[in-house]
C-alpha positions in Angstrom: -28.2 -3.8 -22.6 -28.9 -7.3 -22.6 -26.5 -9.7 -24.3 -26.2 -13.3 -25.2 -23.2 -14.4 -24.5 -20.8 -17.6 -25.5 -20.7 -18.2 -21.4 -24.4 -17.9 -21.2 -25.1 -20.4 -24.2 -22.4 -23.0 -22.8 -24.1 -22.7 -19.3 -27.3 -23.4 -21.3 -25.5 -26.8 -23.1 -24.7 -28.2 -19.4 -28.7 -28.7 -18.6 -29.0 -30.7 -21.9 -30.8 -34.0 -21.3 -31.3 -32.9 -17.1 -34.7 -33.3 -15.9 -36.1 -30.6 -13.7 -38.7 -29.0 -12.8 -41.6 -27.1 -14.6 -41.8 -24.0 -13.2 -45.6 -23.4 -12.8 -48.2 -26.3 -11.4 -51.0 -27.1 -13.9 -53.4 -24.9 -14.5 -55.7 -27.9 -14.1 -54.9 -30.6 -11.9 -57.5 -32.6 -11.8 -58.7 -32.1 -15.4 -62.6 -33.3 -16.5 -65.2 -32.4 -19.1 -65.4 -28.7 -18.1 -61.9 -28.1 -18.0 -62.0 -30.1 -21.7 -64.5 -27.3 -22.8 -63.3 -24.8 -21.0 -59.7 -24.9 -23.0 -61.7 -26.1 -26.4 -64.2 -22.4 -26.3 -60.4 -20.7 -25.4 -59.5 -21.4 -29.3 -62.9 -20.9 -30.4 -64.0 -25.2 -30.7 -67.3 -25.9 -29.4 -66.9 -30.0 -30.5 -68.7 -31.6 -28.4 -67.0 -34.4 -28.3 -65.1 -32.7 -25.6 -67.1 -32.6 -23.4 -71.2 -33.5 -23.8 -71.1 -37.4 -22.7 -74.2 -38.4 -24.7 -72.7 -36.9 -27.7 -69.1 -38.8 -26.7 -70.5 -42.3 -25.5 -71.2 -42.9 -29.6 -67.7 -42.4 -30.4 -65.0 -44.7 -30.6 -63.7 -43.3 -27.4 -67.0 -44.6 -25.7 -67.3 -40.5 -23.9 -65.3 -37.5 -23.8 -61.8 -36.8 -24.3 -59.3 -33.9 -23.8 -58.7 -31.9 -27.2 -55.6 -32.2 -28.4 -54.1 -29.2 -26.9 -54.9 -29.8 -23.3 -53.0 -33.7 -23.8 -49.9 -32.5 -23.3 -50.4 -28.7 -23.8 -47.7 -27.3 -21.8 -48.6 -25.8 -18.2 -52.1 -26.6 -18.6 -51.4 -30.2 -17.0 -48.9 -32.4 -15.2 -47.6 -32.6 -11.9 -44.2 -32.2 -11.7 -42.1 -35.9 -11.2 -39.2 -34.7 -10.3 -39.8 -31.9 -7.6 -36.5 -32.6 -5.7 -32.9 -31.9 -7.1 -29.7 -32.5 -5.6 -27.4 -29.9 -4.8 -25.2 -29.9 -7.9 -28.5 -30.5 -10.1 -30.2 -27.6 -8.4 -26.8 -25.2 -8.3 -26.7 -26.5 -12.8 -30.4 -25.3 -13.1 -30.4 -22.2 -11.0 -31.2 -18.9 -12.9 -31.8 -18.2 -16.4 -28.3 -17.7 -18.0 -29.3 -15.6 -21.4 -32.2 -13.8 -18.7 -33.7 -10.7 -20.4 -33.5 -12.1 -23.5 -36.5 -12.0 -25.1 -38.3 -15.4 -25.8 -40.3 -16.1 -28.9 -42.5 -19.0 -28.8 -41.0 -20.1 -32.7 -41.9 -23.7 -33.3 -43.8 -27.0 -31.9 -43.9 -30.6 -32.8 -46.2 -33.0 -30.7 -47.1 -36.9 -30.9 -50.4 -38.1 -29.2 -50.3 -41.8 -28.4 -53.3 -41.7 -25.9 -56.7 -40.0 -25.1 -56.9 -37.7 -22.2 -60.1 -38.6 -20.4 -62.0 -37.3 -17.4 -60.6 -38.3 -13.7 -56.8 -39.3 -15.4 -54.3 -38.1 -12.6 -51.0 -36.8 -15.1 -47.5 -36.5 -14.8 -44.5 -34.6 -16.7 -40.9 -34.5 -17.2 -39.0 -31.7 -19.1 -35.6 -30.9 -19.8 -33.5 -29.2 -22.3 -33.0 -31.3 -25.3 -31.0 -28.9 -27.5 -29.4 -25.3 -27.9 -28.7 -23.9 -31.4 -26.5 -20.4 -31.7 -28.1 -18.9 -34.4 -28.0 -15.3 -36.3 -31.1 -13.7 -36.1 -32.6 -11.1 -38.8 -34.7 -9.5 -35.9 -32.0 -9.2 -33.5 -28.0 -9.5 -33.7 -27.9 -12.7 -31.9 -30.4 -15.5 -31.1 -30.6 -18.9 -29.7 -33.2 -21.3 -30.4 -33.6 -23.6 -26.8 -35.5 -26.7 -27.9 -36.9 -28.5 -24.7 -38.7 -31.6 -24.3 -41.6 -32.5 -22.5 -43.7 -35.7 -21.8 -46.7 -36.2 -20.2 -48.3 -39.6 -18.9 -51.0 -40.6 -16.7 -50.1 -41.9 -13.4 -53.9 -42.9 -12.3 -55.8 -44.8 -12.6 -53.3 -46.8 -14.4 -49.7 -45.0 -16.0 -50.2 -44.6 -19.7 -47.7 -42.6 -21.7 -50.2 -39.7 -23.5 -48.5 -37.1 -25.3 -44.6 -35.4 -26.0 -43.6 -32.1 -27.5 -40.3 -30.6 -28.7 -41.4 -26.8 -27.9 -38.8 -24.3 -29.5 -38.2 -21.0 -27.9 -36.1 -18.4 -29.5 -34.1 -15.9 -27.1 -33.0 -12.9 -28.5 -31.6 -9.7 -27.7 -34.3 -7.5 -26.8 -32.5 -3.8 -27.0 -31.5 -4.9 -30.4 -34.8 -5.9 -31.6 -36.2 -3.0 -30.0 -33.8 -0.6 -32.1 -34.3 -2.2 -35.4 -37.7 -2.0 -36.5 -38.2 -4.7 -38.8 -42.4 -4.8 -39.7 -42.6 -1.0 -38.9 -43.5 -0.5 -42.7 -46.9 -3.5 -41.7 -49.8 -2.5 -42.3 -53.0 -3.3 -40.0 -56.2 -1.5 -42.4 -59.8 -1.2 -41.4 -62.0 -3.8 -42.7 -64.6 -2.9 -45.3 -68.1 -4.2 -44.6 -67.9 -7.0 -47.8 -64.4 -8.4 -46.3 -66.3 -8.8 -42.7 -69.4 -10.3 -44.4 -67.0 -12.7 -46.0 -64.9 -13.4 -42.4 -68.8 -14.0 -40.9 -70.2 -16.6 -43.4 -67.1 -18.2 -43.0 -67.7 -18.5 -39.6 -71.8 -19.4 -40.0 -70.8 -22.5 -42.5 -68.1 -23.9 -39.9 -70.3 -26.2 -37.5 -71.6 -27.6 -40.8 -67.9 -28.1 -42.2 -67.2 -30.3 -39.0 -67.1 -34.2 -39.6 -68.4 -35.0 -36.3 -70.1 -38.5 -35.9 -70.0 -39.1 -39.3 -66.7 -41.1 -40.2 -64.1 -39.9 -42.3 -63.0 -43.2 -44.1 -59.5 -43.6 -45.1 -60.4 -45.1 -48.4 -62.2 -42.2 -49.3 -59.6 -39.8 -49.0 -57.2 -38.8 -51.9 -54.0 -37.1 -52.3 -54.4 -33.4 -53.1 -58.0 -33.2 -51.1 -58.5 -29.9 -49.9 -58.7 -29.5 -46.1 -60.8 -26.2 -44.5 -60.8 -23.8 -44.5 -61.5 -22.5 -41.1 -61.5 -18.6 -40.2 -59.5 -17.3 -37.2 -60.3 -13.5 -36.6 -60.0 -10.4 -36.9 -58.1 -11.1 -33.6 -59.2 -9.0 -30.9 -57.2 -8.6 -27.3 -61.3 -10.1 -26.1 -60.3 -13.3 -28.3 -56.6 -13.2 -25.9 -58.6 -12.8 -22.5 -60.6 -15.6 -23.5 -57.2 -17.5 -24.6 -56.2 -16.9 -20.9 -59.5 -17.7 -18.8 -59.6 -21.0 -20.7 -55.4 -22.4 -20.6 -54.3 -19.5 -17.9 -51.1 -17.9 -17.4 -48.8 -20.2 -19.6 -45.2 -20.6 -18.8 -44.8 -17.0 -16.7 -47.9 -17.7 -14.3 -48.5 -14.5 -13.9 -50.8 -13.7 -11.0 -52.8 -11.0 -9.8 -52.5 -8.2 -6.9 -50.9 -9.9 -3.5 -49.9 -12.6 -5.4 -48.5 -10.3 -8.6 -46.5 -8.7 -5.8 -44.9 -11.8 -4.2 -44.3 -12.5 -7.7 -42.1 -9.7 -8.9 -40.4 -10.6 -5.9 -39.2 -13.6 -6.9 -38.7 -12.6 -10.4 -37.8 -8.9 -10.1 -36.3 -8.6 -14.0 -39.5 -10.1 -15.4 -41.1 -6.6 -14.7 -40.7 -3.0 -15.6 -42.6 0.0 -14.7 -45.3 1.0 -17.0 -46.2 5.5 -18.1 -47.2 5.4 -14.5 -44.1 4.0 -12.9 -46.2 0.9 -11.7 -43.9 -2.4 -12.4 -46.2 -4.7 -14.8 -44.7 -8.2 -16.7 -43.2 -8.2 -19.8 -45.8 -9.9 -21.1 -48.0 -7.3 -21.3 -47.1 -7.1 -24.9 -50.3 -9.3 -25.8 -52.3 -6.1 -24.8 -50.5 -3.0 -24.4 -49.8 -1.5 -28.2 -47.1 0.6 -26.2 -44.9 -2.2 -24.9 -45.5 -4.2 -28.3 -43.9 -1.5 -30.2 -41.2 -1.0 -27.8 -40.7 -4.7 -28.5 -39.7 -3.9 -32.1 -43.7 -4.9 -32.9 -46.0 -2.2 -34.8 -48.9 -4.0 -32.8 -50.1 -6.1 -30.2 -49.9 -9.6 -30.9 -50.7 -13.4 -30.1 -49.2 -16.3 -28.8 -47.8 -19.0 -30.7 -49.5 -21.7 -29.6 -53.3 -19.8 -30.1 -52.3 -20.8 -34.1 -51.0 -24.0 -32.9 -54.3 -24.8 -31.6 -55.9 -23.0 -34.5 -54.1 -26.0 -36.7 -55.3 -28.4 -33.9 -59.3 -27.4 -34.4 -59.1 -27.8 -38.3 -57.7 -30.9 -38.2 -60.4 -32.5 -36.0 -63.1 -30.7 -37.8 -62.1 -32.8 -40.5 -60.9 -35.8 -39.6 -64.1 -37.1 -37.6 -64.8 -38.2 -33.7 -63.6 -41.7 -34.5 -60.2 -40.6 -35.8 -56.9 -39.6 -34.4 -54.5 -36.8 -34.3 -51.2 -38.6 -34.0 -48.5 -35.7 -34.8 -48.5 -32.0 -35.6 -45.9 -29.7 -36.2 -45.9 -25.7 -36.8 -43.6 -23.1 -37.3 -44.7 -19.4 -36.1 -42.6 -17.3 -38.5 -44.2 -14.4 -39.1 -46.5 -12.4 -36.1 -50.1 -12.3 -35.6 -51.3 -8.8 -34.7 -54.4 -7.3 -33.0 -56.8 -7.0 -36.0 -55.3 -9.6 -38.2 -57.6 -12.3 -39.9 -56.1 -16.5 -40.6 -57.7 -18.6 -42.7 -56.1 -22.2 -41.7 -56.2 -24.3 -44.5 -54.5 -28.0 -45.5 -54.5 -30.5 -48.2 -53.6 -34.1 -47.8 -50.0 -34.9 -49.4 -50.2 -38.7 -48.3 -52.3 -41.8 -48.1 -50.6 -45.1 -46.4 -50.5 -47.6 -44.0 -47.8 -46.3 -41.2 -46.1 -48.9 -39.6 -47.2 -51.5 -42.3 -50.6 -51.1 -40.2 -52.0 -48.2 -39.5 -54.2 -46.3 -42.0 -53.1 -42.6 -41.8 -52.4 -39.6 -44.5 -50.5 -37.2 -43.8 -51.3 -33.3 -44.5 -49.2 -30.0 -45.4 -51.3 -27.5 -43.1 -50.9 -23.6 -42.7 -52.3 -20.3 -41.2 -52.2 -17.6 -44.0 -53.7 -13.6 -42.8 -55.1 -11.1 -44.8 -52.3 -10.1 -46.5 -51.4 -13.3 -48.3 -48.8 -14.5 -45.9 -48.3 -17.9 -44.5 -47.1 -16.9 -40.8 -47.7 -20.7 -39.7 -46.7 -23.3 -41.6 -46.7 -27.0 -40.2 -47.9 -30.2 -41.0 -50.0 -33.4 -39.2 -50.3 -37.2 -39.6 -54.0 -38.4 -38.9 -55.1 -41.8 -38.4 -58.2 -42.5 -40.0 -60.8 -45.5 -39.7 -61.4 -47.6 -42.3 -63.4 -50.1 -43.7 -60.7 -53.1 -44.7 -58.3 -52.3 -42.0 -61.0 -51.4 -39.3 -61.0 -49.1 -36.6 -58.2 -46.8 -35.5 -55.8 -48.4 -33.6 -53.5 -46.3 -31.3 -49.9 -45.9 -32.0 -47.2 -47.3 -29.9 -45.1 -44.3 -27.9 -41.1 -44.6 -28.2 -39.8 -47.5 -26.7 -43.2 -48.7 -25.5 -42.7 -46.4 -22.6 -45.6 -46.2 -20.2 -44.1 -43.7 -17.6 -42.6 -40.3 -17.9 -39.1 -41.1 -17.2 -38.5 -43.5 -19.9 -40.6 -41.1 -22.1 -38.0 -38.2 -21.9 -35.0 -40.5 -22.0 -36.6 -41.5 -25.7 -37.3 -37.9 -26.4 -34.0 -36.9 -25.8 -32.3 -39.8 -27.8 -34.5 -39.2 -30.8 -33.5 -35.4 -31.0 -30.1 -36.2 -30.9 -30.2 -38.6 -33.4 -32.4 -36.3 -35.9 -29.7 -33.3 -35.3 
């Protein structure tokens, strides 16, 4: 059985504020137009201010930039900075010290400061920013490991671009498999008029987009409905897509030779499937077996798909010449093969940040087909306007341009909000 223990969670309280590596290279390294749409069409976003430069060049950006979730979005970019640890730092960092605990991807907060654009060269820095022993009603014991993680552009000139404080929670997986919690869910057929509702939804959505036509800030008002936007019936298709577009995530996992060399490495990451043939753990996105030996009654998503779900309906209504500053999300309920989101916001704020800036800020959520909000969050957009002017970029902590002062900022400012 798999335990969390009070030595494993102290271990995990000695690589607070460390620096070290990201375990998997970027998916792309070298990131341009089709790797903007590539990651866009993985979340279902055909904007094309992405990634068609005629479309782009009438922006305020002057041509494409990255959607939100590839600025930043964890291994899809950013060479690692600090590649080389000392001896103590690499003996402090070695192994996992709660591994086999099952990981959760539970919450994310972000902060854009910069526009990826085609040809930027990036960076990144990560380390452990906080660990939280909690009490878990899934599993006997959990703990939440909040990491933070900067990116910034080294070339053609280093500009600090995007941060995240990514929370996983660990728990103990032969608990969670024994309990059962959402075995009484139920995942129902569709009836042809609830389909017909999901498809218009999805037919009206390209004219719903803002686009090229501004969204001024003094025509926004508090209580303004945002969306919605429709996400589903979620199909294990819609999670190969996911994958071809942002690939393996945080596990890497890789195929035949290279799946071998691979459970090598990381022998405990696997177990054998009905045919005694060792497959990842992750195969819980698309094997209803595993998912329910998981404590799961279904297959289900990953976090960040709703997180980028979030993304897409803010910048469907917020315009090309706006920006997405922050976003944060909580994922606390599942997302199951066959379940349908409607993402939906309202704007609770309208207001000059920084005695400045014209933003509002929005309450935003992902609510399925039974009435439940499984992802609740909330974003600050900057907006242009017609007395203040254009949008003007906000200033990252400390002015930082680089990624070392960037996650010396992060971890200062988590501290200080704990």
């Amino acid at each position: 059985m798999v335990a969390i223990t009070d030595d494993g969670v102290a271990a995990l309280r000695r690589r607070i504020g460390v620096a070290q590596p990201h375990p998997q290279p970027p998916h792309y390294r070298f990131p341009n137009e089709d790797a903007f749409r590539h990651v866009a069409e993985a979340y279902g976003d055909d904007n094309p201010l992405w990634s068609d430069p005629a479309h782009a060049a009438r922006s305020r950006w002057g041509g494409p930039i990255a959607p939100p979730h590839l600025n930043g979005g964890d291994t899809m970019i950013g060479e690692n900075e600090v590649d080389v640890l000392d001896a103590d730092t690499r003996d402090l960092l070695r192994g996992d010290p709660i591994r086999g605990a099952h990981a959760y991807y539970a919450g994310s907060f972000r902060e854009w400061w910069e526009p990826l654009r085609p040809g930027m060269r990036v960076g990144r820095r990560n380390a452990l920013v906080g660990v939280h022993d909690k009490v878990s009603d899934f599993a006997s014991r959990a703990v939440h490991e909040w990491t933070g993680e900067v990116f910034a552009a080294t070339a053609p000139r280093p500009l600090a671009l995007n941060a995240q404080y990514r929370l996983m929670i660990r728990t103990e997986r032969d608990a969670a498999e024994a309990r059962g919690k959402y075995d009484t869910i139920e995942i129902r057929p569709y009836t042809d008029d609830e389909l017909a509702r999901i498809d218009d939804a999805y037919a009206h959505e390209v004219d719903r987009r803002r686009g090229a036509d501004p969204r001024w800030w003094e025509d926004v008002e508090v209580g303004d409905e945002i969306g919605p936007i429709v996400k589903g019936p979620l199909r294990v298709t819609d999670m190969v897509c996911w994958h071809v577009g942002v690939g393996m995530g945080l596990y890497g996992v890789k195929a035949l030779r290279l799946g071998y060399e691979q459970r090598r490495r990381v022998p405990k990451f696997f177990r054998p499937d009905d045919l005694n043939i060792a497959d990842v753990q992750q195969r819980v996105h698309w094997d209803a077996e595993w998912a329910r030996r998981a404590g799961n009654p279904a297959i289900y998503d990953y976090g960040r798909m709703r997180e980028t779900w979030l993304i897409h309906l803010c910048t469907d209504w917020m315009g090309d010449d706006a920006w997405l500053w922050k976003l944060d999300c909580e994922f606390r309920r599942f997302n199951y093969v066959g379940d349908t989101h409607w993402m939906r916001g309202r704007v609770t704020r309208r207001y000059l940040a920084d005695g400045e800036r014209p933003a509002v800020d929005l309450d935003v959520w992902g609510e399925n087909q039974r009435g439940e909000t499984t992802t609740p969050g909330h974003a600050t957009i900057l907006l242009p306007s017609r007395e203040h002017g254009a949008v003007r970029l906000p200033e990252p902590p400390g002015r930082a341009t680089g990624c070392a002062d960037l996650l010396c900022a992060l971890v200062d400012r988590f501290a200080e909000q704990r």
